[in-house]
C-alpha positions in Angstrom: 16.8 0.1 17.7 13.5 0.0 19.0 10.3 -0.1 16.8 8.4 3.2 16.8 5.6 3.5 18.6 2.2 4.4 17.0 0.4 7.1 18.4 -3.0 6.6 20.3 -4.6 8.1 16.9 -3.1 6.3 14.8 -3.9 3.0 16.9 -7.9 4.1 16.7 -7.6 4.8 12.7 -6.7 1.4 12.4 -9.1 -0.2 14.4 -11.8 1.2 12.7 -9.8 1.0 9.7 -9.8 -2.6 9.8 -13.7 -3.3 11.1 -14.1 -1.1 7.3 -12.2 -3.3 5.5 -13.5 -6.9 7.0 -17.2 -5.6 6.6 -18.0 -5.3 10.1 -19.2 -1.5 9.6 -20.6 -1.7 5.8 -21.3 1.6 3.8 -24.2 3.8 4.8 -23.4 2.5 8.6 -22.5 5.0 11.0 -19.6 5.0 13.0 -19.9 5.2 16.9 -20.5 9.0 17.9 -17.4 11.3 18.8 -18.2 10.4 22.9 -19.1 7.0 22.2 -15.4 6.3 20.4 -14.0 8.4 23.5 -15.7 6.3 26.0 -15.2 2.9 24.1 -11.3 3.7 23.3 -10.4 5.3 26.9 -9.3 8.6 24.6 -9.7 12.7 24.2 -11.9 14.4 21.8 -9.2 15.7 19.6 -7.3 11.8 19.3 -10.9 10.6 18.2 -10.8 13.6 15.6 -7.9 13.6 14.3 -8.4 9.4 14.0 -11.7 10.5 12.4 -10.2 13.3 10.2 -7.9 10.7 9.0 -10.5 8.2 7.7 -12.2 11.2 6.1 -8.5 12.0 4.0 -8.5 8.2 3.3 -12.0 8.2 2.0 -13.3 5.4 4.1 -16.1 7.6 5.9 -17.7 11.2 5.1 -18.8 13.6 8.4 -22.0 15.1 7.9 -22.6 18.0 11.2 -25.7 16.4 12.7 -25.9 12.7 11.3 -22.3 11.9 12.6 -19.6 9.9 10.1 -20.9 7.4 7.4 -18.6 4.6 6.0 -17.8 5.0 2.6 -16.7 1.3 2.5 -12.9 0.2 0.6 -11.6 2.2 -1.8 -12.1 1.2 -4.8 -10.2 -0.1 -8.1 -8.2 -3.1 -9.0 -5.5 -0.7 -6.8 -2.4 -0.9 -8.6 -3.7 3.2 -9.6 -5.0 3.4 -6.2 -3.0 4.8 -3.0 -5.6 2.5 -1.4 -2.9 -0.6 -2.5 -3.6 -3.2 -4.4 -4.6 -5.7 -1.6 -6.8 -3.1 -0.1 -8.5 -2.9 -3.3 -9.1 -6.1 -4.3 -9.2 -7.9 -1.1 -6.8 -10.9 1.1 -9.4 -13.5 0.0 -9.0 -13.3 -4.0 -5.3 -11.4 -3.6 -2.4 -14.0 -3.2 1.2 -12.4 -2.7 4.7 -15.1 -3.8 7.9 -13.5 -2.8 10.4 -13.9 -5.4 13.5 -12.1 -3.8 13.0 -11.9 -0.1 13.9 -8.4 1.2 17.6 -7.8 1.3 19.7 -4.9 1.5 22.0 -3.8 -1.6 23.6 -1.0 -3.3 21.6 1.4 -5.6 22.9 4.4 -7.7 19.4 5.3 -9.1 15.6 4.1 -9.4 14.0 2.8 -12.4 15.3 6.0 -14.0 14.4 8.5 -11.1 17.0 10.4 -8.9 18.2 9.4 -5.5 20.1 11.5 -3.3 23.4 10.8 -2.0 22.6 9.4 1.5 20.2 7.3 0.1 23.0 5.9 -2.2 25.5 5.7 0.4 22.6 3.7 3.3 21.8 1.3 0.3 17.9 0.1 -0.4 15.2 -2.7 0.8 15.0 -4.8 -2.7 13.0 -7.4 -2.7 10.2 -8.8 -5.5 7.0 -10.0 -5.4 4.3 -12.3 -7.7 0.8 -11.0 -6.9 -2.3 -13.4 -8.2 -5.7 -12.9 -8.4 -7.8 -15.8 -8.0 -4.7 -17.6 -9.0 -3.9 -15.9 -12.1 -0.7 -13.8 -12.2 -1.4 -10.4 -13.0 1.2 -8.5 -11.2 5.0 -8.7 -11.2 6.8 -6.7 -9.2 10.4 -5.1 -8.2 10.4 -2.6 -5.2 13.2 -0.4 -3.5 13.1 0.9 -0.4 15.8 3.6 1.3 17.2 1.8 4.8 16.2 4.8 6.4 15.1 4.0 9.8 13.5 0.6 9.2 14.2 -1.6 11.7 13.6 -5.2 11.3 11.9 -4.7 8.1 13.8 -7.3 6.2 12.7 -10.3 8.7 9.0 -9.8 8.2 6.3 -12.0 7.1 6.0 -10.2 3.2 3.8 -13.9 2.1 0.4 -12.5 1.2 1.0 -9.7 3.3 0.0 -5.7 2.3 3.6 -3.6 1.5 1.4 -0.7 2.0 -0.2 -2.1 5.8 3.5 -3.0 7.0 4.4 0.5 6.4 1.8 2.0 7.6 1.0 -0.3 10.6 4.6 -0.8 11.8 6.4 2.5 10.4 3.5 5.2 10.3 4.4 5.3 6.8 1.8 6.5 4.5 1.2 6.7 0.7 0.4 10.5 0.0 1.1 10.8 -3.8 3.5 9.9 -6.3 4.4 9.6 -10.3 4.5 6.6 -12.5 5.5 6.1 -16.1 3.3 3.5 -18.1 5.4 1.6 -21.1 4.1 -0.8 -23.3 6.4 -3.5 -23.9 6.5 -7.6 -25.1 7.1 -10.5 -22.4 10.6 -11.6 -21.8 11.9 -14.8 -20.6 11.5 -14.0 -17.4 8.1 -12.3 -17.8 6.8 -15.4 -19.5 7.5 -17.8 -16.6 5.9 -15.3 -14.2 3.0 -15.2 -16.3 3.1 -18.5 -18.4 2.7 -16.4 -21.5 4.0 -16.7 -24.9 7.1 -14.7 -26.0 5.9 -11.1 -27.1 2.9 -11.6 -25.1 1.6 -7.3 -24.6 2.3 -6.2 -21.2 2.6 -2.9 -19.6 5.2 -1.5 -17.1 4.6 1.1 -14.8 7.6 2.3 -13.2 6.5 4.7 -10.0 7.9 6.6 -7.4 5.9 6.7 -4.1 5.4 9.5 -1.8 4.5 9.5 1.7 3.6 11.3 5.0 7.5 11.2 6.1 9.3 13.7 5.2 12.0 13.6 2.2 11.3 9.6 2.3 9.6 7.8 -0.8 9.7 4.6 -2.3 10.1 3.2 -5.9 8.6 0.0 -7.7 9.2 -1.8 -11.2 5.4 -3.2 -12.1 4.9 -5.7 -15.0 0.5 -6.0 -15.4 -0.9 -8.3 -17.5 -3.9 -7.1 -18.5 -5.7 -9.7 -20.8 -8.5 -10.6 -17.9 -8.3 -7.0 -15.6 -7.9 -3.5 -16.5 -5.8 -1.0 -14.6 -8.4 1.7 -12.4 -8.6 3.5 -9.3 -7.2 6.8 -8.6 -3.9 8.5 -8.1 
């Protein structure tokens, strides 16, 4: 099956997307001009827009009529709250990503407590877990399960200090629109406390979260242990 091909919109969002993110255009810059982007990028008004319209949604720039679009800059919050994504948030140099469980396909009947449907039980899920540290301390432990719905080749890639949220979106046009999480307070297991190298009953909290995006009927679900001695939990969701 071959891999879906991003539209010429989509393909200028993240170009500029990414000179955001690496600092090349800095908040308060501006942005090249609607016919500057058009001539630069070999595209139509309306791909440039709707590009632009998308950064907007994002909240990387803001359009004022006569000054043109200003960069906002990242997103920000530690990102775990944030639809930004935690690596987005934080940033690759102080974000390292361990892969626990490489992705593998397997059986589900439900998700952290919320519903599937029955074609998502029957295709199986994308499980796979993941040890995320910031500047070498483990703060984040996670579980995630995807439907196999139309992601092809998703279980050989690179996931080592790599962005969940930039594979789908880069590779699958898959976006994070929304969600719900629950938020438990709970003590450090066994396995918790080699993740973290804490003591047993060490406070830690557990969001469980399902994750809505821009394709239709398709969302995701993750298990997330924080430990929150040394960061707290922000951003917006």
């Amino acid at each position: 099956m071959a891999l879906n091909v991003a539209p010429q919109y989509r393909r200028l969002y993240e170009k500029l997307r990414s000179l955001m993110e690496d600092g090349t255009y800095q908040r308060g810059d501006l942005l090249p001009s609607e016919n500057e982007l058009c001539a630069a990028h070999h595209l139509t008004r309306p791909t440039v827009r709707k590009a632009l319209d998308l950064l907007v949604n994002d909240g990387f720039i803001l359009r004022h009529q006569g000054k043109g679009s200003i960069v906002q800059g990242r997103p920000k919050g530690i990102g775990i709250l944030s639809l930004s994504g935690t690596t987005s948030a934080i940033g690759k140099d102080h974000l390292k990503t361990m892969i626990i469980v490489k992705p593998g396909i397997r059986s589900w009947k439900h998700a952290f407590g919320y519903e599937i449907t029955e074609r998502e039980k029957s295709l199986g899920c994308i499980y796979m877990e993941r040890l995320r540290l910031i500047n070498d301390t483990p703060v984040f432990y996670d579980i995630t399960m995807i439907p196999n719905l139309n992601l092809p080749r998703f279980t050989s890639r690179n996931f080592e200090n790599r962005s969940l949220f930039e594979i789908l979106r880069k590779h699958y046009q898959i976006q994070v629109k929304g969600g719900e999480q629950k938020i438990l307070a709970i003590a450090a297991d066994q396995r918790i406390q080699e993740h973290f190298k804490v003591k047993r009953n060490h406070p830690i909290l557990r969001l469980d979260r399902r994750m809505e995006t821009n394709r239709p009927g398709f969302s995701f679900f993750s298990q997330i242990y924080c430990n929150t001695e040394d960061y707290s939990l922000i951003g917006r969701f």
